[in-house]
N, C-alpha and C positions, 0 to 999 in steps of 0.2 A: 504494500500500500504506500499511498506516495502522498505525501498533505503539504499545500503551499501555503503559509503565513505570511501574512505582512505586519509590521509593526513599524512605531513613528521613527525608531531609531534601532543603529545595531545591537548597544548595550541592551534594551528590551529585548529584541529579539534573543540573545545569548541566551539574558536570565531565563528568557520562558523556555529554553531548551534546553538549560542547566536542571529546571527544577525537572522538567518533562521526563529527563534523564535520571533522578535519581531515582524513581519508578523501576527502574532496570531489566525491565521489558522492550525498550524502546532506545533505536539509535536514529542518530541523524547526523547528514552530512547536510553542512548549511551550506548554501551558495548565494552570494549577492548579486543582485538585480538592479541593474540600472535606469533610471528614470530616461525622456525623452531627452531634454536640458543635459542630462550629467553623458550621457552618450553623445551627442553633438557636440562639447566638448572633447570628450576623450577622442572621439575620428580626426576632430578640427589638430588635436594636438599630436597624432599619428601621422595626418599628411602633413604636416607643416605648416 
């Protein structure tokens, strides 16, 4: 099973997956997600 969160910031995200974890049922590999804004920078700054 596969579950996508969003939260307002990373540190939230961690905590909820730190406590989510102590459960010890449950792993997660987190991955960050880039808004439109933060990727039109990151390309602008990849081409130059």
């Amino acid at each position: 099973m596969k579950v996508l969160v969003e939260a307002p910031d990373d540190e939230t995200a961690t905590a909820t997956l730190l406590q989510v974890g102590r459960v010890g049922n449950v792993r997660s590999t987190p991955l960050r997600a880039f808004g439109r804004e933060e990727m039109d920078r990151i390309i602008a700054k990849a081409t130059g």
